[in-house]
C-alpha positions in Angstrom: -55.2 -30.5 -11.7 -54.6 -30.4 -7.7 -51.1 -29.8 -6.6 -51.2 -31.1 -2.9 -48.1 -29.7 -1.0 -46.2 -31.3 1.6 -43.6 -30.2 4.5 -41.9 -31.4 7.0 -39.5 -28.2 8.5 -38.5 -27.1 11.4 -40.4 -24.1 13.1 -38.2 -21.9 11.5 -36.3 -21.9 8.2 -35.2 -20.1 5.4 -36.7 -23.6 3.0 -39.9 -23.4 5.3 -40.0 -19.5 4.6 -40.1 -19.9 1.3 -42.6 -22.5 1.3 -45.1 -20.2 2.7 -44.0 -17.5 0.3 -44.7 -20.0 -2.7 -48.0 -21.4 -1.5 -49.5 -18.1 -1.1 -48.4 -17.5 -4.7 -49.6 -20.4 -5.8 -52.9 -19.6 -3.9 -53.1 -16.4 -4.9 -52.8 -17.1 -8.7 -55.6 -19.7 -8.8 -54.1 -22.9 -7.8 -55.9 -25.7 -6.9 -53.7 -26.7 -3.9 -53.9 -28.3 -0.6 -50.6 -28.4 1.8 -50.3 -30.9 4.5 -47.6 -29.7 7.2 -46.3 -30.0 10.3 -48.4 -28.2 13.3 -45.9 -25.2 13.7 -49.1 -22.8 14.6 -47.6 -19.6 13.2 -47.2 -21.3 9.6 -50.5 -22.9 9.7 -51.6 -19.4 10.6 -50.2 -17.6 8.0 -50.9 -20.4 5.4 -54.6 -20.1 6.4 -54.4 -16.3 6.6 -53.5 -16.6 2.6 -56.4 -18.3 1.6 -54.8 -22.1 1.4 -56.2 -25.3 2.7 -54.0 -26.7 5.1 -53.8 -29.8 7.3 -51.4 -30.7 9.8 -49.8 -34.3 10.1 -46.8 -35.2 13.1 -44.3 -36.0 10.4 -42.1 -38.4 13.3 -39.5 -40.7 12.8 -39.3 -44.5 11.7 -42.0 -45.7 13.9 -44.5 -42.7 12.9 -47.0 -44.7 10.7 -49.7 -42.0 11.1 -48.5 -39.6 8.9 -48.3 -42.0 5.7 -51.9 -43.0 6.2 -53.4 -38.9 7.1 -51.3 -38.4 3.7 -52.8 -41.0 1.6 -56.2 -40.0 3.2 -55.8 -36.2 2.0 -54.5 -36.8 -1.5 -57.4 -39.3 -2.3 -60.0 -37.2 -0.5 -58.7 -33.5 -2.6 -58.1 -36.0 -5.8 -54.8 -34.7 -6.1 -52.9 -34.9 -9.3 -49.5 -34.0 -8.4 -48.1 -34.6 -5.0 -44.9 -32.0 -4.2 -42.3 -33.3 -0.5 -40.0 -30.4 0.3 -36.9 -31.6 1.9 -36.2 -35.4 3.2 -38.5 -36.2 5.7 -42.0 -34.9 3.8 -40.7 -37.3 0.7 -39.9 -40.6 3.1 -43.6 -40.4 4.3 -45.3 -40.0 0.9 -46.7 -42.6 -0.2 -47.4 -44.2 -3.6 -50.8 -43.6 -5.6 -52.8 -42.7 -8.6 -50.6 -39.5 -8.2 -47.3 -38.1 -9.3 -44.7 -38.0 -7.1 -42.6 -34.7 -7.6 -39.7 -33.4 -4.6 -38.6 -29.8 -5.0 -34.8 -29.7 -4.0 -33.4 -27.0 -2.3 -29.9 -28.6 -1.4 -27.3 -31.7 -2.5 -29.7 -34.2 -0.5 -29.2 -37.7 -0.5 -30.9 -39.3 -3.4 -32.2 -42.2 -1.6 -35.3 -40.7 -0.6 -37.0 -39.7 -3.7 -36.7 -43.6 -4.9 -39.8 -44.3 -7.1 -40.3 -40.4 -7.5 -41.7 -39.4 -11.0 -40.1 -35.8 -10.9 -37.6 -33.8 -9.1 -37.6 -30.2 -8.9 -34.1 -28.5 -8.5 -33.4 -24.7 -7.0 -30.2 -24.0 -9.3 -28.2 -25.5 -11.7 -25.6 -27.5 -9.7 -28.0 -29.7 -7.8 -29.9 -30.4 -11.3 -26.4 -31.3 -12.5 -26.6 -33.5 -8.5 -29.5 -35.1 -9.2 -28.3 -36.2 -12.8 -25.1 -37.2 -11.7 -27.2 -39.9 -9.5 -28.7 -41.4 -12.7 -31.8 -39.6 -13.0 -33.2 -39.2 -16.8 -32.9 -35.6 -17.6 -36.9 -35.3 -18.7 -37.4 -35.6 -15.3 -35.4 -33.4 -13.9 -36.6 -30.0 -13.8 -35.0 -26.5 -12.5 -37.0 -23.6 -11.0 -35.7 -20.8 -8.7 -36.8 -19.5 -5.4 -38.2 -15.5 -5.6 -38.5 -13.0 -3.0 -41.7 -11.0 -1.8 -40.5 -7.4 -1.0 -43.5 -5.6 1.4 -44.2 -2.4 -0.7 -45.6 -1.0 2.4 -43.2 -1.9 4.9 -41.6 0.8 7.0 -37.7 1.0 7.7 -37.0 -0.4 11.3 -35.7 2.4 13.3 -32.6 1.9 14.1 -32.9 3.2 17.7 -35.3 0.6 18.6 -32.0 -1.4 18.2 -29.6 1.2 20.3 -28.3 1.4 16.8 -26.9 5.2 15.4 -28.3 6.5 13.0 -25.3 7.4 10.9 -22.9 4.2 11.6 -23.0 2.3 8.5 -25.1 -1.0 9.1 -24.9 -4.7 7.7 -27.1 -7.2 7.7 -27.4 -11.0 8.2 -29.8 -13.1 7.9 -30.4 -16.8 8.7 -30.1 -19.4 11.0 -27.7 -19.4 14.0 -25.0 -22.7 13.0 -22.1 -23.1 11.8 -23.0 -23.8 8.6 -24.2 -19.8 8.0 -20.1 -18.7 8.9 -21.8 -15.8 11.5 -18.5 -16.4 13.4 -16.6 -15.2 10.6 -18.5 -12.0 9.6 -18.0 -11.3 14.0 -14.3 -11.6 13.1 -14.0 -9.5 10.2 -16.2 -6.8 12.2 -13.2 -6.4 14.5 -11.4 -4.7 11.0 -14.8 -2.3 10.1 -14.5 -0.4 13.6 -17.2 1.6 12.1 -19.9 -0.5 11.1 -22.7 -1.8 13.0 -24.0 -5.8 12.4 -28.0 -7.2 13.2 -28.1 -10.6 12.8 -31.7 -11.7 12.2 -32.2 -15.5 12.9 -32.2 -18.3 15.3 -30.4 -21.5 16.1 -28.3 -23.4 18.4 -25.5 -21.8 17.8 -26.3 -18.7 19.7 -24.8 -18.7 22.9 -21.1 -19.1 21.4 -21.8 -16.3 18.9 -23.0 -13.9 21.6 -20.0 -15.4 23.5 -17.5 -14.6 20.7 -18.7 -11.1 19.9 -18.0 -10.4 23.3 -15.0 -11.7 23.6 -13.4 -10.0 20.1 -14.4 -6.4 21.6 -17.3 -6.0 19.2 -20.8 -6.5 21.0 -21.2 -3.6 21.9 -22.1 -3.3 17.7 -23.6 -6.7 17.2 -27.6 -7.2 17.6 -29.1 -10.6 17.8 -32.4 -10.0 16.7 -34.4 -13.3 16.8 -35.9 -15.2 14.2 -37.8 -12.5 12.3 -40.5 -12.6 9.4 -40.3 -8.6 8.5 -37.5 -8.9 6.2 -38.3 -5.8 4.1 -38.3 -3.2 7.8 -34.8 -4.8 7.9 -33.4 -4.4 4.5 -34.8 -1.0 4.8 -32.8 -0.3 7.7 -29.3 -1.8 6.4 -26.8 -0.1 4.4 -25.5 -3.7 3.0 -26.5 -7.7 3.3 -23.3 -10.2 4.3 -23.8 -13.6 3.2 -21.1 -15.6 4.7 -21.9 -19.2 4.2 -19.4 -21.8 4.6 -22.5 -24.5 3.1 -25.4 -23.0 1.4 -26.6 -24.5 -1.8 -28.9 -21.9 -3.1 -28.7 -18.8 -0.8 -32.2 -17.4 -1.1 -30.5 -14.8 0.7 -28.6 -13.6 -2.5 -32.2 -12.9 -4.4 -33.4 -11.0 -1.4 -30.8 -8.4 -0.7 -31.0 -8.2 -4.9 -35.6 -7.8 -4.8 -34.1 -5.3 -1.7 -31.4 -3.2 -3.8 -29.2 -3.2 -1.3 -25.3 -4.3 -2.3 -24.0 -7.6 -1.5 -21.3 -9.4 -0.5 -21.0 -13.1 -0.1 -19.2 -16.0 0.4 -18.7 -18.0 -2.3 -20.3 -21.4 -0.8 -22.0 -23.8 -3.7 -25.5 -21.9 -4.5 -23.8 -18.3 -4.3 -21.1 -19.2 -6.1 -22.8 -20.3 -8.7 -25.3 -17.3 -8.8 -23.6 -14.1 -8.4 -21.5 -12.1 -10.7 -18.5 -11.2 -8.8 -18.0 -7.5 -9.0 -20.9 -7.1 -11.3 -24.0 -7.7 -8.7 -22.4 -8.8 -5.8 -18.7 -9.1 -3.7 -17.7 -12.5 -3.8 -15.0 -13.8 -1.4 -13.3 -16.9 0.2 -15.4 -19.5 2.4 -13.7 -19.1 6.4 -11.6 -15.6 5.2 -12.4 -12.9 7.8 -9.8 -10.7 6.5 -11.6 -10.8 2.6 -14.8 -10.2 4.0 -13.8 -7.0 6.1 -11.8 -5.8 2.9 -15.0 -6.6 0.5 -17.3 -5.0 3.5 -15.0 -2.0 3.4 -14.6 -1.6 -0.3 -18.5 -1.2 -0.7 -18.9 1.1 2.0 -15.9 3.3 1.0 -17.4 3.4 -2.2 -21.1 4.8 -3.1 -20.9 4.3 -6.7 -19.7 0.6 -6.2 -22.5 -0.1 -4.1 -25.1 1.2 -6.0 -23.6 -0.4 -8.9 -24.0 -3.9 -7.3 -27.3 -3.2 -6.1 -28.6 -1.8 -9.3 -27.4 -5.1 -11.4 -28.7 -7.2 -8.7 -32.9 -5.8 -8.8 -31.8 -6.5 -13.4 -31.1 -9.9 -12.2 -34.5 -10.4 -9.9 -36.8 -8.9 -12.7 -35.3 -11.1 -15.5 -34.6 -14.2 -13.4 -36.7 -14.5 -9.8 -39.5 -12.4 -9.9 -42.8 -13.8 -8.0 -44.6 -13.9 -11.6 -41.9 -15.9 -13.7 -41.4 -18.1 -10.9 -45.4 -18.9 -10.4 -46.1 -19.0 -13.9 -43.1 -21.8 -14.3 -44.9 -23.8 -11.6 -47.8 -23.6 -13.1 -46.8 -24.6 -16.8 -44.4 -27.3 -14.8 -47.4 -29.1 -13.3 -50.0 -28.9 -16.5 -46.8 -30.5 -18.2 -47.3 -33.3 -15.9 -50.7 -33.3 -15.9 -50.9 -33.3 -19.5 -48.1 -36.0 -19.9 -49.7 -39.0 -17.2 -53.1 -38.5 -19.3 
């Protein structure tokens, strides 16, 4: 069996993130894999660093017809056996063949372009329920969560590399700059937790009018923008607590890494989250576009130890029983022997 992979993200991402994460997986458990990819050269860097195969393809719009024909070239030439498009674009320039068709999921997308797909593979639950409510057969329609890879060697980032106290309680936040992430929110319910510090670790267009509005609500002075940043685990160490304030997110992968982290949670509760957190139990949940609940669920965990290691105790039960690196791999792997094993 070769699983040839294929996406077409943006230079940065939290889907394209975990892409990499699961192809070195994959790689690193003995898959036979290709992945064809957009030329992003840090991705094809650390893809090649991991041991994977990788060739790069312009993945353009409508009148791009060398990426269909560099894709039907590569699946033919590694005789691939399963052929897997992450997000829209990658799935519209796959072509047909003497190989399955699968499309992992990671959000509501429009069904339209996975027509003539074999499989689809869904992050959670609701966009399984999504892509059944669209008339897909449930036999091929499969679920399999995202995991998290948490660097056991990785040293806190120091805090004054950031101007940041040492003692001032410290969120995190993670993920692109837009408005879709709800950044402007958690800045407005910073204004109410005068004593906590917020990095924000990410990149986007929205930018400018965040840095904008923290300085004009009083409170950059206690806001770091920190970039787009790939040493998630120096971050978490650093943080007290992870805010998730989504007004759209349909998984969160988020969620799982402040749990693989232990550090306590609180998020909004957009689709994925929503769905995937235990309110109280491993994680704060609170309204969509409400600054005033997230500064009161902020304050709540850092008024209370006991609450926040209770939340970030359940939430490393949850990753061991439900998104470690192994149970997520090993459903891969028994997902595309399946297929395999069924087109024989």
């Amino acid at each position: 069996m070769h699983l040839t992979q294929v996406m077409a993200g943006a230079a940065h991402g939290g889907a394209e993130t975990f892409f990499t994460t699961l192809a070195a997986a994959l790689e690193g458990d003995g898959v036979d894999q290709s992945l064809v990819i957009r030329p992003h050269a840090h991705r094809v860097e650390a893809l090649r660093a991991a041991g994977c195969t990788v060739e790069t393809a312009p993945f353009g719009g409508g009148l791009d017809l060398r990426t269909p024909g560099i894709l039907r070239r590569h699946l033919r030439d590694h005789g691939a056996t399963v052929a897997l498009a992450w997000m829209n674009r990658a799935a519209s320039k796959l072509p047909a063949g003497p190989w399955l068709r699968a499309a992992r999921l990671g959000g509501y997308y429009d069904l339209k372009y996975y027509r003539g797909f074999d499989h689809l593979i869904a992050i959670i639950p609701g966009i399984r329920r999504h892509i059944l409510d669209g008339g897909w057969p449930e036999h091929r329609v499969h679920t399999i969560p995202n995991f998290c890879e948490v660097d056991a060697a990785a040293v806190p980032v120091p805090r004054a590399d950031h101007g940041t106290p040492d003692d001032a309680p410290l969120l995190l936040a993670l993920g692109r700059l837009h408005p879709a992430k709800g950044l402007d929110v958690l800045l407005h319910a910073l204004v109410e937790v005068p004593a906590a510090w917020l990095w924000i670790a990410g990149e986007g267009p929205n930018r400018a009018e965040l840095e904008a509005l923290a300085d004009s609500l009083g409170v950059a002075g206690r806001v770091r923008f920190l970039g787009w940043r790939t040493d998630r685990t120096a971050l978490m160490g650093a943080a007290d607590m992870v805010v998730f304030p989504s007004r759209y997110e349909p998984n969160g992968t988020v969620t799982v890494e402040a749990w693989a982290h232990g550090k306590p949670l609180v998020v909004a509760d957009a689709a994925g989250p929503a769905e995937m957190v235990r309110d109280g139990d491993d994680a704060l949940l609170v309204p969509k576009d409400d600054a005033a609940a997230l500064a009161g669920a902020i304050r709540r965990v850092l008024d209370s130890r006991d609450l926040g290691a209770h939340l970030a105790g359940r939430g490393l039960e949850r990753v061991a029983a439900e998104f470690s690196r192994a149970s997520v791999v090993a459903r891969y792997r028994a997902l595309m022997d399946a297929l395999k094993a069924a087109d024989a």
